[in-house]
C-alpha positions in Angstrom: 40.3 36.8 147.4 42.6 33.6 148.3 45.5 33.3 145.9 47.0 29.8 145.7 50.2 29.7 147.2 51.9 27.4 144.7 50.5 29.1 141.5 52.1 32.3 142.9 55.5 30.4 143.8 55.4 29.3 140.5 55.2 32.7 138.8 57.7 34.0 141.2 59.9 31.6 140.0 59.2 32.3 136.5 59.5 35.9 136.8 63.1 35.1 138.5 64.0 33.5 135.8 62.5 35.9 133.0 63.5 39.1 134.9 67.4 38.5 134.8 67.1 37.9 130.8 65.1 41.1 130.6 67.7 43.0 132.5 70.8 41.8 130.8 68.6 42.5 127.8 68.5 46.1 128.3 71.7 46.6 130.0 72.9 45.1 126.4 70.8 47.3 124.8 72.0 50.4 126.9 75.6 49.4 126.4 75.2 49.6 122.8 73.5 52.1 122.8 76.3 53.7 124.6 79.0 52.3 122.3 77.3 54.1 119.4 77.0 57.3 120.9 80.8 57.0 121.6 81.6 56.0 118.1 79.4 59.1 117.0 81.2 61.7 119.1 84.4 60.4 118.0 83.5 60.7 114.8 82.0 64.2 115.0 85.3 65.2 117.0 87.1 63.3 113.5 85.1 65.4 111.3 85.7 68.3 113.4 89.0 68.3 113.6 89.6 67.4 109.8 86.8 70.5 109.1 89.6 73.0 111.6 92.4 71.4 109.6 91.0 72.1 106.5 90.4 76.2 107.2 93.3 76.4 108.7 95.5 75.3 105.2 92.7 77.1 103.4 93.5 80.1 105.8 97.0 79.6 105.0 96.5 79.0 101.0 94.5 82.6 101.4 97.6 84.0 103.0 100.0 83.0 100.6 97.5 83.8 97.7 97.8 87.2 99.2 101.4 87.5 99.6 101.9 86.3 96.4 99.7 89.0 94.5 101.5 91.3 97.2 104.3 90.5 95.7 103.7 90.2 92.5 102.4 94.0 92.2 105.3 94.8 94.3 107.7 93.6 91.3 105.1 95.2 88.7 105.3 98.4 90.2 109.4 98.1 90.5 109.2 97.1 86.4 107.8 100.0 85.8 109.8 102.2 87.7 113.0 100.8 86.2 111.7 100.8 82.6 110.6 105.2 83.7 114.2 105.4 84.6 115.9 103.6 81.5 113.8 105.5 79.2 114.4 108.9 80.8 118.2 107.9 80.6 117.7 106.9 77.0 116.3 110.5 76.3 119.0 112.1 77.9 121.7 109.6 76.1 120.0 110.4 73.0 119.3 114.3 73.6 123.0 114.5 74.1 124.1 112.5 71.0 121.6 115.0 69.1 123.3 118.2 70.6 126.8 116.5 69.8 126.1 115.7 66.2 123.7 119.1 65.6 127.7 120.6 67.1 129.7 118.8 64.2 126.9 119.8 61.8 127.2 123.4 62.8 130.8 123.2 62.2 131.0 121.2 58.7 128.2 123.8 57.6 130.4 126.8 58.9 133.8 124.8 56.9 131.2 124.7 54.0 130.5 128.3 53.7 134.6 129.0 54.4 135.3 127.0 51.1 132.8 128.5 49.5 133.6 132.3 50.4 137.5 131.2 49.8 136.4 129.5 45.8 134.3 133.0 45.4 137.1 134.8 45.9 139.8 133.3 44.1 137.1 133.6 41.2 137.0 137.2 42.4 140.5 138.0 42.0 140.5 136.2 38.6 138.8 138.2 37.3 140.2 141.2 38.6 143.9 140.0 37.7 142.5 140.6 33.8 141.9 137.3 33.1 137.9 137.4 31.7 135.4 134.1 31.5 136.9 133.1 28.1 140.3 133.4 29.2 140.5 131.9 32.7 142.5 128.9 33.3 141.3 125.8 32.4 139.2 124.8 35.7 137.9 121.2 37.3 134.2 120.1 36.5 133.7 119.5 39.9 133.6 123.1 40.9 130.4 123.5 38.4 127.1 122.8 39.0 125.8 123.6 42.8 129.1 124.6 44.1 129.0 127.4 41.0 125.2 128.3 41.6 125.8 128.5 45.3 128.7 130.8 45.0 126.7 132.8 42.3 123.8 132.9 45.0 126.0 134.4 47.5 127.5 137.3 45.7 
């Protein structure tokens, strides 16, 4: 097979021609192919590191959530044992004003019965001095009614 000489010259020279386009064709093709997959890796190293950011405050948001409810039962539980200890010292306070005023009761009851046992027996020796119902002295109406049936109850 005999190949012309000048028809293969000529495709030489067209493929010198053709091949450099090609290749600066791909190498531009490669280099932005290249350029992307640096843009996408820094953007997937963006996204992670907004992603670590983001669990990190949400890690820290957690925390503090916690503390805070710590906390807060913390002052809960103190609330309660301060208003335990005011009421108990309420009881007492009021336990002791009770005993102190059931003491003066005791008392004006006892001063009660004294003037009562002390009107009985000046009534007593009334009578025995001679002097009868119809002739005592004349006498307050204040001494009558309960003070007069209480007497009359304890003879």
């Amino acid at each position: 097979m005999v190949i012309d000489q000048n028809a293969a010259l000529g495709l030489i020279d067209e493929l010198r021609v053709a091949v450099p386009e090609e290749v600066r064709a791909a190498k531009r093709i490669n280099a932005e192919g290249e350029r992307i997959i640096e843009k996408a890796q820094d953007e997937a190293e963006r996204i992670v590191a907004k992603a670590q950011e983001q669990a990190a405050f949400l890690i820290d948001e957690r925390g503090l959530t916690q503390a805070a409810e710590a906390l807060s039962g913390q002052i809960v539980a103190d609330a309660h044992t301060d208003a335990d200890e005011i009421r108990r010292g309420a009881d007492e306070y009021a336990v002791s004003v009770l005993v102190g005023l059931e003491g003066d009761v005791v008392k004006t009851l006892q001063s009660i019965k004294k003037g009562i046992a002390l009107l009985d027996e000046r009534r007593a020796a009334l009578e025995v001095d001679g002097l009868g119902p119809d002739e005592q002295e004349p006498h307050d109406e204040r001494w009558e009614g309960e003070a007069g049936e209480s007497s009359q109850a304890t003879r």
